[in-house]
C-alpha positions as CSV (number, residue, x, y, z in Angstrom):
1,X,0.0,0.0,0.0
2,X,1.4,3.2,-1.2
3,X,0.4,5.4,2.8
4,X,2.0,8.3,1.7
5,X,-0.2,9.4,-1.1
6,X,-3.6,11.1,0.6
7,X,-6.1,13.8,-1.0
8,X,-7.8,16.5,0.0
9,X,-12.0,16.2,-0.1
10,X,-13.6,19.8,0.1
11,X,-16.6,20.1,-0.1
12,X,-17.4,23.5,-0.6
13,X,-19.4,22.3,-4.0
14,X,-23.2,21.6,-4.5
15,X,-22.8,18.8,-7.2
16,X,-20.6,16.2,-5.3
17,X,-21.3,12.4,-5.6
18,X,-22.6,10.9,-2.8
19,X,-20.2,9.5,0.1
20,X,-20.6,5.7,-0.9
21,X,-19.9,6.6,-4.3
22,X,-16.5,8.7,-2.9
23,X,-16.0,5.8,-1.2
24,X,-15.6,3.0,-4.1
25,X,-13.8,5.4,-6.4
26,X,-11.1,6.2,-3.8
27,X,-10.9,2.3,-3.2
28,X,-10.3,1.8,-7.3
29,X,-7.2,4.4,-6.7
30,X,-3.6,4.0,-4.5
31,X,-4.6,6.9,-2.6
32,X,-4.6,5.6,1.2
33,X,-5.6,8.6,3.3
34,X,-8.5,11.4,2.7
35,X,-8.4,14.8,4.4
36,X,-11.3,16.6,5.4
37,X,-11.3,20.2,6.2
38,X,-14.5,19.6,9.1
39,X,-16.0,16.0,10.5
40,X,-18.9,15.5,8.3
41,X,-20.3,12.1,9.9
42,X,-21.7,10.8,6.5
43,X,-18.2,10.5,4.8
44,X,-16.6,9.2,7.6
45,X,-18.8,6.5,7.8
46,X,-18.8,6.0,4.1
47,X,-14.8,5.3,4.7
48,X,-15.7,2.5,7.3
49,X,-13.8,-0.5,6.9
50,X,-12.2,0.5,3.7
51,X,-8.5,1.0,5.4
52,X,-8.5,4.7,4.5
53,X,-6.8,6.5,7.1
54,X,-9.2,9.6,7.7
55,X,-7.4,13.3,8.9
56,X,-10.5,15.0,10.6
57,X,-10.9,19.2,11.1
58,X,-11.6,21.4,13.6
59,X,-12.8,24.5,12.2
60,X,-10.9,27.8,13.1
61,X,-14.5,29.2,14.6
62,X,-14.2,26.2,17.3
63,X,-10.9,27.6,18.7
64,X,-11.8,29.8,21.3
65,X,-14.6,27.3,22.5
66,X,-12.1,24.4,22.3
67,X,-9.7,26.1,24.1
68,X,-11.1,27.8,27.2
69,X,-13.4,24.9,27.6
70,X,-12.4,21.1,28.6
71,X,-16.4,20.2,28.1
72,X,-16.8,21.2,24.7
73,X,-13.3,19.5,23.7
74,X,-15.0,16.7,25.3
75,X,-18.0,16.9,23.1
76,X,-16.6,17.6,19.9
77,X,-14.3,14.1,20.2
78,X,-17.2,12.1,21.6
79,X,-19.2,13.7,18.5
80,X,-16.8,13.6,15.8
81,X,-14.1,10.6,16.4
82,X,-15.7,8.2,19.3
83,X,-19.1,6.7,17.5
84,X,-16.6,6.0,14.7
85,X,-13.0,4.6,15.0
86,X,-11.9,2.1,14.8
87,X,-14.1,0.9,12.2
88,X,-13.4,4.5,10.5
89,X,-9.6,4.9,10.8
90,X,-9.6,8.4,11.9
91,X,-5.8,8.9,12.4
92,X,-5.5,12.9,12.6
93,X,-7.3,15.8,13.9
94,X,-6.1,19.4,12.6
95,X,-7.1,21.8,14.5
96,X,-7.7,24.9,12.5
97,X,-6.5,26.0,9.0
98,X,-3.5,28.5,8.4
99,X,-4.6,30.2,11.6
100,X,-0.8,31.6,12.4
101,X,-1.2,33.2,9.4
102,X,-4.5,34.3,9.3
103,X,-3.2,37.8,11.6
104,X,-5.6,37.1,14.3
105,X,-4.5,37.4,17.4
106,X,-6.7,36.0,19.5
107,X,-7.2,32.8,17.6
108,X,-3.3,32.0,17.3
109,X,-3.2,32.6,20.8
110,X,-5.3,30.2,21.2
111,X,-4.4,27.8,19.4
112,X,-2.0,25.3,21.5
113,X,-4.6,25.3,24.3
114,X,-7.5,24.2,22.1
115,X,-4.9,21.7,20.9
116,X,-4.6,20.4,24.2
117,X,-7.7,20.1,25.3
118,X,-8.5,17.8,22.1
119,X,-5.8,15.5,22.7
120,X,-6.8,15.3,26.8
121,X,-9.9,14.5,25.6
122,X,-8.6,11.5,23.4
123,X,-6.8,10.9,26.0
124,X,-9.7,10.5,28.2
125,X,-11.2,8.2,25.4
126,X,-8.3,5.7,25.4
127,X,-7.3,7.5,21.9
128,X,-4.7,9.2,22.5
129,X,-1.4,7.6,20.6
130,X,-4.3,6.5,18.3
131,X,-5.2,9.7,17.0
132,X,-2.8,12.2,16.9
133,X,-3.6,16.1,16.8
134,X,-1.6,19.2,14.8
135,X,-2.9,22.0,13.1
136,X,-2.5,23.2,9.7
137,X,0.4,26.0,8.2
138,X,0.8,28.0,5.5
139,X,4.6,28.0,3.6
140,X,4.2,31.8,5.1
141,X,5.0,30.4,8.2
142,X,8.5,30.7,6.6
143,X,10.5,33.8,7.2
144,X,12.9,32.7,4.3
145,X,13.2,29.2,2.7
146,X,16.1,30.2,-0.4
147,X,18.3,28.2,-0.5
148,X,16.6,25.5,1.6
149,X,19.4,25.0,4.4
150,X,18.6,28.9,5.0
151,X,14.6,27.9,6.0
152,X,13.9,29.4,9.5
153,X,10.1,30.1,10.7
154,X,9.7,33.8,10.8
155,X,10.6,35.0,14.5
156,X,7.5,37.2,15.0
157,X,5.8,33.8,16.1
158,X,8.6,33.1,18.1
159,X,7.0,31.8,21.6
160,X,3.8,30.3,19.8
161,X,5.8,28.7,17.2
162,X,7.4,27.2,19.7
163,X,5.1,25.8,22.2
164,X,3.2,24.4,18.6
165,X,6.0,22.1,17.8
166,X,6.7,21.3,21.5
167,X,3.3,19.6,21.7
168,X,4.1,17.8,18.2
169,X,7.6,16.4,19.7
170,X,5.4,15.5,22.8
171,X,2.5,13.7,21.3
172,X,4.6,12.5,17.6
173,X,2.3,14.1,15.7
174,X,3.6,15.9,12.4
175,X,3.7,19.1,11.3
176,X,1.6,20.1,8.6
177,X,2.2,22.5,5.5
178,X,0.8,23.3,2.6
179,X,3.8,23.6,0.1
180,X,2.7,24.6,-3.5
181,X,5.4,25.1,-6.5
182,X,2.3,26.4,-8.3
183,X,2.2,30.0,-6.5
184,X,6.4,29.8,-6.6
185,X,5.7,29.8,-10.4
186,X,3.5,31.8,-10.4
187,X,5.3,34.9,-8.5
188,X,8.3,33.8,-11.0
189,X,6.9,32.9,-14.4
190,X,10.2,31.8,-16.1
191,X,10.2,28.7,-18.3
192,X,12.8,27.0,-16.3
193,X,11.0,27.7,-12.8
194,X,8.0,25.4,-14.9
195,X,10.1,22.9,-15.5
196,X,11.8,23.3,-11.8
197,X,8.5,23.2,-10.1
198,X,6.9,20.3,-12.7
199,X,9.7,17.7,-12.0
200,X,10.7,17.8,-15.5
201,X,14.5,18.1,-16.8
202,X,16.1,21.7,-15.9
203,X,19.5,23.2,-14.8
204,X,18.9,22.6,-11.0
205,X,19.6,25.1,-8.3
206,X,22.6,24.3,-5.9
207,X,22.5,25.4,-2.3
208,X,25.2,27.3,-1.8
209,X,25.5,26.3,2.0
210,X,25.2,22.1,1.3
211,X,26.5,22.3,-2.3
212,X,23.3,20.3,-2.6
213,X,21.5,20.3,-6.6
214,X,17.7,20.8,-6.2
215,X,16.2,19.5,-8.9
216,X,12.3,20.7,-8.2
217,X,10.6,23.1,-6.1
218,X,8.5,20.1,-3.8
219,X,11.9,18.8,-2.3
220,X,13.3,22.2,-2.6
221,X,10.2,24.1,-0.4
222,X,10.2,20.3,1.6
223,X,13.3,20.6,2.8
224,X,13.0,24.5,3.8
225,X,10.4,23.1,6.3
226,X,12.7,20.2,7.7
227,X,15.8,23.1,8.1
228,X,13.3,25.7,9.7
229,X,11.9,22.5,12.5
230,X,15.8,21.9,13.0
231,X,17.0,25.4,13.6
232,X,14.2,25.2,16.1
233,X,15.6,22.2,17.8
234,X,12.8,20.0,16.7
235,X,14.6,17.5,14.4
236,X,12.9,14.7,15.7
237,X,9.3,16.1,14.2
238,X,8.2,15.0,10.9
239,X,6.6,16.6,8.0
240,X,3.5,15.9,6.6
241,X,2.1,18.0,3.3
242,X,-1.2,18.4,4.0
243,X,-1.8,20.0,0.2
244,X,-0.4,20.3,-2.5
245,X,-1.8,20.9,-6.1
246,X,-2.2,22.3,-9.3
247,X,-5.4,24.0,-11.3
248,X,-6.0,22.6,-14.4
249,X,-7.6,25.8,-16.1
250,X,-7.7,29.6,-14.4
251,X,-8.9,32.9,-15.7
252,X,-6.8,34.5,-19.0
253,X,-4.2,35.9,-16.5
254,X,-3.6,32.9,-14.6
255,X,-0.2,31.9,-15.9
256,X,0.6,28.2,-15.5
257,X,-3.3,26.4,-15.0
258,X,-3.5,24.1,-17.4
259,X,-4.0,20.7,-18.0
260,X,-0.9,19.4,-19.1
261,X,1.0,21.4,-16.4
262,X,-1.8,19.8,-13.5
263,X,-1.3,16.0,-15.2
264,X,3.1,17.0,-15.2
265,X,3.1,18.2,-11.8
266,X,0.8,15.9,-10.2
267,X,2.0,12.6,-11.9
268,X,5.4,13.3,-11.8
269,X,5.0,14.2,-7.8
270,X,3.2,10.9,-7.4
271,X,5.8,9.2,-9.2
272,X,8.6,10.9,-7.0
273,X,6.5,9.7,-3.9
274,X,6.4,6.3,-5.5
275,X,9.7,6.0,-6.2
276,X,10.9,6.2,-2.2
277,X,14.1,8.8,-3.0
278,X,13.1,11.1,-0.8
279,X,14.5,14.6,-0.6
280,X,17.7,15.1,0.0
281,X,17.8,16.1,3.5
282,X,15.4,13.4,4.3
283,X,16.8,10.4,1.8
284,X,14.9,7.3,1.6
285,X,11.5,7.6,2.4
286,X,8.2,9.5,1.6
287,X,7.3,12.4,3.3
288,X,3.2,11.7,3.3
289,X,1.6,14.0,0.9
290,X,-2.1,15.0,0.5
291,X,-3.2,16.2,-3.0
292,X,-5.0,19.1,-4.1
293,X,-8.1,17.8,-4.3
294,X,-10.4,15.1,-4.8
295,X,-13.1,17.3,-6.6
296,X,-13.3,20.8,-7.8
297,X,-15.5,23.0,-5.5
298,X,-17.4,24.9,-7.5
299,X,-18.8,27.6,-4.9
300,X,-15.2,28.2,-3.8
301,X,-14.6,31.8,-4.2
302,X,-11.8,33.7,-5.9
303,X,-9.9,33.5,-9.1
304,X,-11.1,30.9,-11.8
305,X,-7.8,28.6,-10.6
306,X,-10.0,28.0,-7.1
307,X,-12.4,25.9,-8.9
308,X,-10.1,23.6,-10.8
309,X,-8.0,21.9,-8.8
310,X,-9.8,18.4,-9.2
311,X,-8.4,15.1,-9.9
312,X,-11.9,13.8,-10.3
313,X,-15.2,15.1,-11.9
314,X,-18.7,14.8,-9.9
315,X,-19.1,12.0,-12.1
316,X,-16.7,10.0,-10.9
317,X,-14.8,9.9,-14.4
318,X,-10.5,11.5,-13.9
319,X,-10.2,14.8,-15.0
320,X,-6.4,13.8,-16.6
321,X,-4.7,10.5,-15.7
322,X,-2.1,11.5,-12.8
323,X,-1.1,7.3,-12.5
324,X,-3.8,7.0,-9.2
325,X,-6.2,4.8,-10.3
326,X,-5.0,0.6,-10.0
327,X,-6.0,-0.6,-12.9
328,X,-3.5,1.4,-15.1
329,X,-0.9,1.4,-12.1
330,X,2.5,-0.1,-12.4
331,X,4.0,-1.4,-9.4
332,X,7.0,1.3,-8.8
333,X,9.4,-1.2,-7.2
334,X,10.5,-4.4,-8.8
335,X,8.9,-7.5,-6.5
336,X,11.2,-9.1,-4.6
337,X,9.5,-12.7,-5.1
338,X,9.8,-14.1,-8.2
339,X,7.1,-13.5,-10.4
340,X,5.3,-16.2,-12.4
341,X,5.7,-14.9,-16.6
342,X,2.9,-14.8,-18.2
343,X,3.0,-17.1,-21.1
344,X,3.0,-13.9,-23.9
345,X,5.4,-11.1,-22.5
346,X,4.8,-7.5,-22.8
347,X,6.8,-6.4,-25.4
348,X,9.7,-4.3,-23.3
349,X,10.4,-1.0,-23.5
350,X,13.3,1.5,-23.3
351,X,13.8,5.3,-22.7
352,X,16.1,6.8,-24.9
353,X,16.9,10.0,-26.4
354,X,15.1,11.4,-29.5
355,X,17.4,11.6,-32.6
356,X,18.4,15.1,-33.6
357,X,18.2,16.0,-29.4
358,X,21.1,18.8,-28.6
359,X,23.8,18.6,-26.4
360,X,22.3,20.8,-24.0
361,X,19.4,19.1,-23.8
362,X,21.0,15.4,-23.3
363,X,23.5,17.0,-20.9
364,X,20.5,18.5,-19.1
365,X,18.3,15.1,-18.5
366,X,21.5,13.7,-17.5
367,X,21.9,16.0,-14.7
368,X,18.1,15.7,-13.9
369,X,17.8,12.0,-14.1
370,X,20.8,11.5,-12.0
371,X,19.5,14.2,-9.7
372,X,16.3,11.6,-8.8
373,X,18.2,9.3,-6.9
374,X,19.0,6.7,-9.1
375,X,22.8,5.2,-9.7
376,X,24.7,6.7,-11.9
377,X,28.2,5.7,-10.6
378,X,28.8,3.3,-13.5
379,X,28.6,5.8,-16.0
380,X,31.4,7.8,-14.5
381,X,34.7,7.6,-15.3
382,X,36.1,3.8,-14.6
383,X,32.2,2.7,-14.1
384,X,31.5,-0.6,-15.9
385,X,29.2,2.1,-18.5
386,X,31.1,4.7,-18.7
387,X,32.3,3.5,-22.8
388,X,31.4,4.6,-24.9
389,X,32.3,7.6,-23.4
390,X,29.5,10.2,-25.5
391,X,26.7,12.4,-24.2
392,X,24.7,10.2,-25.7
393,X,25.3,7.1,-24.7
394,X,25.7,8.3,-21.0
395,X,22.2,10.2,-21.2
396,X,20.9,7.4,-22.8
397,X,21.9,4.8,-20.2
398,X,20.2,7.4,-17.2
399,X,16.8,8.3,-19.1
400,X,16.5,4.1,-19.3
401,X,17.4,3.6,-15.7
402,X,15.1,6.5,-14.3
403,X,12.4,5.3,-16.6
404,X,12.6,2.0,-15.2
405,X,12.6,2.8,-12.1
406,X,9.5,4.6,-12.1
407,X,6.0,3.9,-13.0
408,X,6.7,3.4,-16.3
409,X,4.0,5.8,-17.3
410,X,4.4,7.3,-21.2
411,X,5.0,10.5,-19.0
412,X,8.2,9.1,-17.1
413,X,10.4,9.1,-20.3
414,X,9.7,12.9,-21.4
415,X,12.7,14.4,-20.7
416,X,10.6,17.6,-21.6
417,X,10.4,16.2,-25.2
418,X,14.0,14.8,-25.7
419,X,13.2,11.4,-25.1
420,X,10.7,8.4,-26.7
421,X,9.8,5.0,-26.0
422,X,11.7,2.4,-28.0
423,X,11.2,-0.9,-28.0
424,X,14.6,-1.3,-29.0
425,X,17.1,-2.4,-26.7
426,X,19.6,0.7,-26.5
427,X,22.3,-1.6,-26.9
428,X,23.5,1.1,-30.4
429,X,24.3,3.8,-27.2
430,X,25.2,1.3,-24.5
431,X,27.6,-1.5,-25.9
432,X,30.3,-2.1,-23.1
């Protein structure tokens, strides 16, 4: 099970399928975990015994009520999580939205008590461990966060920010962002921030303090977030992206929404997730990421952008492929147990560079592709690939070995249009 791919299910919308419905199409996808922004009991019991984990909210109006009273904390859990779990794996409760953000006072004050209350209150309910409690940040939490060793939370906050991811060290519950490239694209409309922030083959951007090559905005804003909780002294909290997304269609000055941008920067995100790499300051696992969204809200207001962020119609039907549902899903890893053949094989395929691709553009998917994780020690100098000893050949042997190692979608051997499908061994580029 892939438990670090979630979505986001708002329902600020008047022509949403109904809860079962939800239900079955999330269980035909590999997303594991739904977030909703309240605790609306007929979607929660829609997810019963369906092994979706469930992040529950507390809206930022509860606040002051949950804070400066034990009883209505009480309530709200014996309401909203008790008549449900386990049957209903409820595994987070978010208490408010962006709120140390949102310039009011009173509520971030607030805050950390309300936050206690709720988890004394699982506590009191034999939940506590079970289901943890954070709240929810904006990446303006951020004072600065380029180059990403440099991310530090901004100090206005300073005390509040502090006892926040106190009680998350104390109770091992995450911290939760919103990171979106989209809006860092946005501000910066270059065509190699797109590529930067769609995962697709660019320059990179070093750190100049780790000497470390970024090679998209996710790990780049990710690991801002993991340098800002460690110049905090909280290394030991993890991160947990509680959205992240891209429209698929905005008003006529809304650079950046389109489809092919949203079906990029979601499918290639999912394949990043998928493919276990990490980011570089935290190697080898997936940070767990909730997508922006499920559906598109239509009442949402705001720019056109606000309505289109939906993976999924009303109908049920995708609104692009992103790679989530199982039936066209590849495994990402390779099984470990041997796998029976099937009597007619697949006919194989390889990534390889398009004929007539420059230079620049080979040596620039060979950067990217050996910027995702994978090996590319044998096609340095003395590595058992390393001859023939062209662009070509070397590019050639790290498109294949990225491609391979990812989903295998048509999508994962792009190279923003420098490479095809062949199903030709490479063997013209590659003979040792």
């Amino acid at each position: 099970s892939e438990s670090f791919i979630g979505i986001n299910y708002g329902q600020v919308a008047d022509n949403l399928p109904p809860p079962p419905a939800t239900a079955r199409l999330l269980q035909s996808t590999s997303i594991q975990k739904v977030r909703l922004y309240g605790s609306d009991p007929a979607i929660i019991k829609a997810l019963a015994n369906t092994g979706i984990g469930i992040v529950i909210g507390a809206a930022n109006g509860d606040i002051p009520a949950l804070a400066s009273d034990p009883n209505f904390a009480k309530n709200w859990v014996n309401t909203n999580v008790v008549p449900f779990y386990p049957a209903s794996q409820i595994i987070l409760i978010t208490v408010g939205n962006e709120v140390m953000t949102s310039g009011d006072q009173n509520l971030m004050s607030k805050l950390l008590p309300a936050m206690q209350n709720v988890q004394n209150a699982l506590n009191d309910a034999s939940l506590g461990g079970k289901v943890k409690v954070s709240t929810v940040h904006s990446m303006a939490v951020l004072k600065q966060s380029e180059p990403p060793s440099s991310g530090c939370f901004d100090p206005s906050y300073g005390d509040l920010m502090k006892g926040l991811l106190g009680f998350n060290n104390a109770t091992g519950s995450p911290f939760t962002i919103n990171p979106y490239p989209y809006f860092a694209y946005r501000s910066d409309p270059r065509p190699e921030t797109l590529a930067f922030c769609l995962f697709q083959p660019n320059a990179g951007r070093v750190d100049g303090n780790t000497k470390i090559k970024y090679m998209n905005m996710f790990d780049a804003q990710v690991d801002a977030v993991r340098s800002a909780l460690n110049a905090m002294g909280f290394k030991g909290v993890e991160i947990v992206v509680a959205e992240t997304g891209w429209p698929y269609k905005g008003d006529n000055d809304e650079v950046g929404a389109s489809i092919e941008n949203a079906k990029a920067y979601n499918g290639n995100l999912i394949a990043h997730l998928r493919s276990m790499v990490g980011t570089p300051l935290m190697p080898g696992k997936s940070v767990d990421t909730y997508l922006f969204a499920l559906y598109d809200e239509d009442l949402k207001p705001g720019p056109g952008s606000e309505r289109a962020f939906g993976l999924f119609k009303p109908d049920l039907t995708m609104t692009y492929d992103a790679g989530l549902s199982k039936s066209s899903q590849t495994p990402a890893a390779t099984p470990k147990t041997p796998v029976t053949p099937s009597p007619k094989p697949k006919k194989a395929m390889w990534c390889v560079p398009k004929d007539g691709a420059s230079n620049a553009q080979l040596q620039s998917s060979l950067d990217y592709a050996c910027g995702q994780g994978i090996d590319c020690s044998p096609i340095q100098p003395g590595g058992a690939c390393f001859e023939p000893n062209s662009l070509a050949a070397h590019a050639a042997y790290a498109m294949n070995l990225l491609y391979q190692n990812s989903a295998k979608n048509p999508w994962n051997c792009d190279f923003s249009q420098t490479a095809t499908l062949s199903s030709k061994n490479p063997s013209k580029f590659v003979k040792h």
